[in-house]
C-alpha positions in Angstrom: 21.1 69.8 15.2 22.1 70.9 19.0 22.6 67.7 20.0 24.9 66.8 17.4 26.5 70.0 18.1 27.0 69.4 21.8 28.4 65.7 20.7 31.3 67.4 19.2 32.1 70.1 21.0 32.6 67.4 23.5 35.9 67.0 21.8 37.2 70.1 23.3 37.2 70.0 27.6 37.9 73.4 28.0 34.0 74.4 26.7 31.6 74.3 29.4 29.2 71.8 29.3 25.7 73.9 29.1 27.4 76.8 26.9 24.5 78.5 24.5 25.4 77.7 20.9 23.8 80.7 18.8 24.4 80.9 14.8 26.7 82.9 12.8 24.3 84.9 10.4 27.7 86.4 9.0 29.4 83.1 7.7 29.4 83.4 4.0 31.1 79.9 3.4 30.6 77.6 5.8 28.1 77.1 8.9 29.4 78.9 11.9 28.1 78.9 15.3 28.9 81.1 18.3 29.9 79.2 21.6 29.5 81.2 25.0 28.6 80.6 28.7 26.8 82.6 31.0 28.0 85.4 31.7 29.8 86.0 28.9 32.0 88.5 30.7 33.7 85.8 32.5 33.8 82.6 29.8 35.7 83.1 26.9 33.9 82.8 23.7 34.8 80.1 20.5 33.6 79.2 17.1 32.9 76.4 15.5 32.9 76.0 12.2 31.4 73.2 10.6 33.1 72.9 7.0 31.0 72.5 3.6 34.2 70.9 2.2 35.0 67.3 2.5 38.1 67.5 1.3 40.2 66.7 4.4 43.5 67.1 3.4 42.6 70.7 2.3 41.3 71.4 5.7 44.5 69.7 7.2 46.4 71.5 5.2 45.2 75.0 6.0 45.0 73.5 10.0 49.3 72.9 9.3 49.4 76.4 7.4 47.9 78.5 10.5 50.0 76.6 12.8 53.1 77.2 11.0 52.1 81.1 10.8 50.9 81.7 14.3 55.0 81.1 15.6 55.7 84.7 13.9 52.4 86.3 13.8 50.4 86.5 16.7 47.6 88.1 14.4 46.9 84.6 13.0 43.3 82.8 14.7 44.6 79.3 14.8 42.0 76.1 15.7 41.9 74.6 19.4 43.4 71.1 20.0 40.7 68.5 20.9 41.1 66.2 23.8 42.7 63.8 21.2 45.5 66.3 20.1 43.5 67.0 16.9 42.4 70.3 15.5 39.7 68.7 13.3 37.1 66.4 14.6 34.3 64.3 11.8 30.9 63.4 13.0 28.4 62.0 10.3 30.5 62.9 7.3 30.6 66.3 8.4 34.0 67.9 9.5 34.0 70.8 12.7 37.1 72.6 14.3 37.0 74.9 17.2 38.3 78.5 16.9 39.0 81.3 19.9 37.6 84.7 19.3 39.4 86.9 17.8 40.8 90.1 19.5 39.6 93.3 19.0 36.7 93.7 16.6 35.1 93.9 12.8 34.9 97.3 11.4 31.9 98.4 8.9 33.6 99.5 5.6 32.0 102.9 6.2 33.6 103.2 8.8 37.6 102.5 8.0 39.8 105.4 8.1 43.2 106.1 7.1 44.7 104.6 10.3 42.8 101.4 9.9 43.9 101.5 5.6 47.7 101.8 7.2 47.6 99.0 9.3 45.9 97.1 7.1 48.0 97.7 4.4 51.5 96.9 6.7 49.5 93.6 8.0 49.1 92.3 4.8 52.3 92.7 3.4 53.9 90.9 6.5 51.2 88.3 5.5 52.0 87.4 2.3 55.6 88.0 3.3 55.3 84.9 6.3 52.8 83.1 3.9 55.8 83.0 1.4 58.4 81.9 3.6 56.1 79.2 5.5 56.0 76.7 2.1 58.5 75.2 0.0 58.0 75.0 -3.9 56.4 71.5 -3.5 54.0 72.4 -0.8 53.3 75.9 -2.7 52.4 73.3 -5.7 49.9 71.8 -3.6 47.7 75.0 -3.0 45.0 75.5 -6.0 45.3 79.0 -8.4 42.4 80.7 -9.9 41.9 80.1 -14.1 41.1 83.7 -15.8 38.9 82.7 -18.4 35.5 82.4 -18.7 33.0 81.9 -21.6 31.2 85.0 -22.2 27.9 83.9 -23.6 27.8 81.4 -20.2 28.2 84.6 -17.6 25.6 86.7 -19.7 22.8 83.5 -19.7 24.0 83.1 -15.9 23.2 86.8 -15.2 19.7 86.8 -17.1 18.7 84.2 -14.6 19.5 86.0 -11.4 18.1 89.3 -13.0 14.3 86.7 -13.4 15.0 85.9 -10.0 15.2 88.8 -8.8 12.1 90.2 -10.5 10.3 87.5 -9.5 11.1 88.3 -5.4 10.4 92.2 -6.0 7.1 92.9 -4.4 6.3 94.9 -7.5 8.0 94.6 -10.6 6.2 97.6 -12.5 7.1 100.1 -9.5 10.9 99.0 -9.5 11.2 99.1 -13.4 9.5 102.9 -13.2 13.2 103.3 -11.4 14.9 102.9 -14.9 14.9 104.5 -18.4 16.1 102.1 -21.1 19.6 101.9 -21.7 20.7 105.0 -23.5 22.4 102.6 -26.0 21.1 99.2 -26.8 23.4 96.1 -26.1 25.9 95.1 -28.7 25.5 91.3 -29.9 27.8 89.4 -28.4 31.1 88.6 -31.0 33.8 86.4 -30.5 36.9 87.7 -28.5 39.1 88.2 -31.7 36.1 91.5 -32.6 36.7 92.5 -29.4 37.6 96.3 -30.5 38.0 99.4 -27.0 34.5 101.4 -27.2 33.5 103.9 -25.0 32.4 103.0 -21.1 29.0 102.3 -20.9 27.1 105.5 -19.6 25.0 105.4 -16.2 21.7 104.1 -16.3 19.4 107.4 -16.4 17.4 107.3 -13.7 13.5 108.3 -13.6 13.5 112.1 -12.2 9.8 110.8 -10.6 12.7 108.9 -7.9 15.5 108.8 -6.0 18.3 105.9 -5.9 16.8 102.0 -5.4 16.6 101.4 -1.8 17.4 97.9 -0.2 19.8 95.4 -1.2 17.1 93.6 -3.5 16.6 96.8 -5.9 20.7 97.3 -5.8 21.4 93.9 -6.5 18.8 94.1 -9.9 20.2 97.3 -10.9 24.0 96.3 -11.0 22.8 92.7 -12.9 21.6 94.4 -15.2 24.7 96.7 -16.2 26.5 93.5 -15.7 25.2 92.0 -18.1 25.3 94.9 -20.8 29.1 94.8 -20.3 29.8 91.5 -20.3 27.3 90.8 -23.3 28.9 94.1 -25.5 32.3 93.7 -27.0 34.0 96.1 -24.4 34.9 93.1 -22.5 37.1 90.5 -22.1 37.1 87.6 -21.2 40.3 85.8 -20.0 43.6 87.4 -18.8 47.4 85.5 -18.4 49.4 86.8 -15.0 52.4 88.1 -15.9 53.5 88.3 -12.0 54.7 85.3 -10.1 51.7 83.2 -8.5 52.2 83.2 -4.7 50.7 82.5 -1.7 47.7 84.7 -0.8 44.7 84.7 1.9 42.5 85.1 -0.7 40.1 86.7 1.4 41.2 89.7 3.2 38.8 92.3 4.0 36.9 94.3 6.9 34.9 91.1 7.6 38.0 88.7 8.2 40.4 91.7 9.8 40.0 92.8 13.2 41.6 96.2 15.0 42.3 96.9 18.5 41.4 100.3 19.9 44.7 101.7 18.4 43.4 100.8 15.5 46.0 98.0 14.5 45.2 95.1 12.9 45.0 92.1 15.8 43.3 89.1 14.2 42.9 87.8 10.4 40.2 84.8 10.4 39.1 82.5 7.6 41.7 81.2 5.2 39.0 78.7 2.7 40.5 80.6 0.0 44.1 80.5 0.4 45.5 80.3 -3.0 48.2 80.9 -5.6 47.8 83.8 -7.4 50.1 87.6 -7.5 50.1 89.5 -4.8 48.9 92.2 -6.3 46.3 90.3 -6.8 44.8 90.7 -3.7 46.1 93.6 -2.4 43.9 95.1 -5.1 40.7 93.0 -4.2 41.1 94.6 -0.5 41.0 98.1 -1.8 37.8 97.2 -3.5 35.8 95.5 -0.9 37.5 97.4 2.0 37.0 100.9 0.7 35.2 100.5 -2.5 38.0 102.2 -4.5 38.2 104.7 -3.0 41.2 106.7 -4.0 42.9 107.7 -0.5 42.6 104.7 1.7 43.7 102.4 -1.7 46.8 104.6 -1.7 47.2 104.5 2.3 46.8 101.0 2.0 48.9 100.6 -1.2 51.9 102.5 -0.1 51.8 100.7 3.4 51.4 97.2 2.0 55.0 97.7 -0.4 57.1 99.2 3.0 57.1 95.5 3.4 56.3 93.8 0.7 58.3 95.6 -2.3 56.2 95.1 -5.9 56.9 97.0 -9.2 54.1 99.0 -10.7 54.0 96.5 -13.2 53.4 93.5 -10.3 50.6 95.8 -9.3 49.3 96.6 -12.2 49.2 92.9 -13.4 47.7 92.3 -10.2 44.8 95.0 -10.4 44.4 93.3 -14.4 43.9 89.5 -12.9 41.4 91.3 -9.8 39.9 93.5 -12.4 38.6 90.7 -15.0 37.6 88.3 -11.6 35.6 91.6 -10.0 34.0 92.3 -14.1 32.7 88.3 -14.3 31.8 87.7 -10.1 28.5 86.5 -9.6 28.6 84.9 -6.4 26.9 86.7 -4.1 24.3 87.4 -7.0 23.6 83.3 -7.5 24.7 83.0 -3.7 21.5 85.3 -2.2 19.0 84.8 -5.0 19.4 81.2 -6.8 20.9 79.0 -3.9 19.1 81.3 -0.7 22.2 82.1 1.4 21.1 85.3 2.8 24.3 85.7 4.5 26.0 86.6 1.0 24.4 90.0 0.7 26.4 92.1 2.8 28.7 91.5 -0.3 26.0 93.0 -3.0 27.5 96.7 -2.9 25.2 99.7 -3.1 26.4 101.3 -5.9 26.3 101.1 -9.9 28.3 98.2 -11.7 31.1 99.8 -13.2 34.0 98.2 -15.1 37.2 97.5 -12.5 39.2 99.0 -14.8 37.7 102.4 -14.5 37.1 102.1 -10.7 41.4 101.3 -10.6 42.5 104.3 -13.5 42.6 107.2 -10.8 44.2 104.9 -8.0 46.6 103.4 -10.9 47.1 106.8 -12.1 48.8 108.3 -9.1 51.0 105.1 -8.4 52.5 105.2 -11.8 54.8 108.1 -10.6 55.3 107.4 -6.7 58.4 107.2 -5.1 57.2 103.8 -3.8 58.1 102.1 -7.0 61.9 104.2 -7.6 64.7 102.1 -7.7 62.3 98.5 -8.0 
């Protein structure tokens, strides 16, 4: 694999010949690998990304997107040029482009405050703002949007077999189950979306007094499947939403993991755009507040209320917006079938420590204060 490696980073003169190529454990989506001389204080550092895709006219055409950015936002990461004026370069099937490092640095969720939820916020607006002004209805057509439906028995059969394979990785199942009473109500049969009637939210799994919270990632990850599960099987749920809101241009990943901040705290570099989609803004401005701050109800409305000084939305833009995220975020199994079906351990820093709990609920007290701000007079 190194030497394949070093064939294609000979594509790009400007890497040193004997620079140490180390893997990305972070890269969710496709295989990264860190690129660096010695010392490192004196070589600047790249990444190359070696795509899972091989579709090469989507890669091309998020190449042209990032391009077209970067000439009003110098927060945009755009791919080196190879020695053959190329940004992409193929090798055995497989397709690799070369990236700089992004400036300033990652910051842990935990670890975001109220400056970092304002710039964030502002950033993101003047992102979808550029995104929306970079493409013409015909190129907009070409960019894929995300279908809102999805069969309920399916998710519920999908989720029973990453709770078994999860039990079967625990090194003891009978300890971990002591962790949980049984539901304090038993699941509703599953009825076809017409029953679908509003019930109460499903209470908290009672815990065993004998112990505290489940500790690790493995523990967390079969506690929220199960809850999961009980939702999606009961006839609380549902199971496909229309947008109301215009489908734009989005990221489709923005959070803590593809945003960096300088030292002032300002956002200086957005990285990987493998989701970049049609689909309402609010869309994702509401996703962010979830995996940036976990809903939390502060740095959502820091973010919130700096995201429309630029980019103006109605309440009912972001409301339809936090509907489309909410159904996604109640039926999201990826990092679930990711980690524990398919082995990509680099998916679980996306398995939150905390209970499932309907988006809906999670968005009422965030949604609750926007519904009077002055943010949304006179829009």
């Amino acid at each position: 694999m190194a030497a394949k490696l070093r064939l294609v980073l000979a594509h790009w003169p400007q890497v040193p010949e004997h620079s140490m190529l180390e893997p990305v454990a972070v890269g969710a989506t496709n295989h990264v690998f860190r690129v660096h001389g010695e010392p490192e204080a004196v070589l600047p550092v790249w990444y190359l990304r070696q795509y899972r895709t091989q579709d090469v006219s989507k890669i091309q055409r998020e190449h042209r997107l990032l391009c077209s950015l970067a000439s009003t936002l110098e927060t945009v990461v755009v791919p080196v040029t190879s020695s053959a004026g190329e940004t992409l370069v193929s090798l055995d099937g497989h397709y690799f482009a070369l990236f700089p490092e992004a400036r300033g640095q990652s910051v842990p969720a935990c670890q975001l405050t109220l400056d970092h939820a304002c710039s964030a916020g502002e950033a993101l607006g003047r992102l979808h703002y550029a995104l929306n002004q970079a493409c013409s209805e015909s190129e907009l057509s070409e960019y894929s949007t995300i279908t809102l439906r999805w069969p309920q028995r399916e998710w519920v059969r999908r989720l029973e077999k990453v709770i078994e394979a999860i039990e079967q990785r625990l090194p003891s199942r009978a300890l971990f189950q002591a962790l949980f009473k049984p539901l304090s109500q038993p699941l509703l049969p599953i009825q076809p979306l017409s029953l679908i009637q509003r019930q109460a939210p499903i209470k908290p799994l009672p815990l065993n007094p004998l112990y505290r919270l489940p500790r690790g990632t493995d523990a967390w990850a079969l506690r929220r499947a199960i809850r999961q599960k009980a939702y999606l099987a009961s006839s609380r749920s549902l199971h496909y939403h229309t947008p109301t809101s215009p489908l734009k241009l989005i990221h489709g990943d923005y959070h803590h993991y593809n945003v960096f901040f300088d030292g002032s705290n300002q956002v200086s570099g957005i990285i990987d755009w493998d989701l970049v989609g049609r689909m309402p803004l609010g869309y994702e401005v509401v996703r962010a507040c979830m995996y940036m701050f976990q809903m939390d109800v502060e740095r959502s409305l820091a973010f919130i209320r700096s995201y429309l000084t630029v980019m103006p939305l109605s309440f009912a833009e972001l409301s339809d917006g936090a509907k489309s995220w909410g159904i996604y975020a109640d039926h999201h199994v990826w990092a679930l079938e990711e980690v524990y079906l398919k082995g990509n351990l680099s998916a679980k820093k996306f398995i939150p420590h905390h209970d499932f709990e309907a988006f809906q609920e999670r968005w009422k007290p965030i949604g609750d204060q926007l519904s009077s701000s002055i943010c949304f007079q006179h829009r």
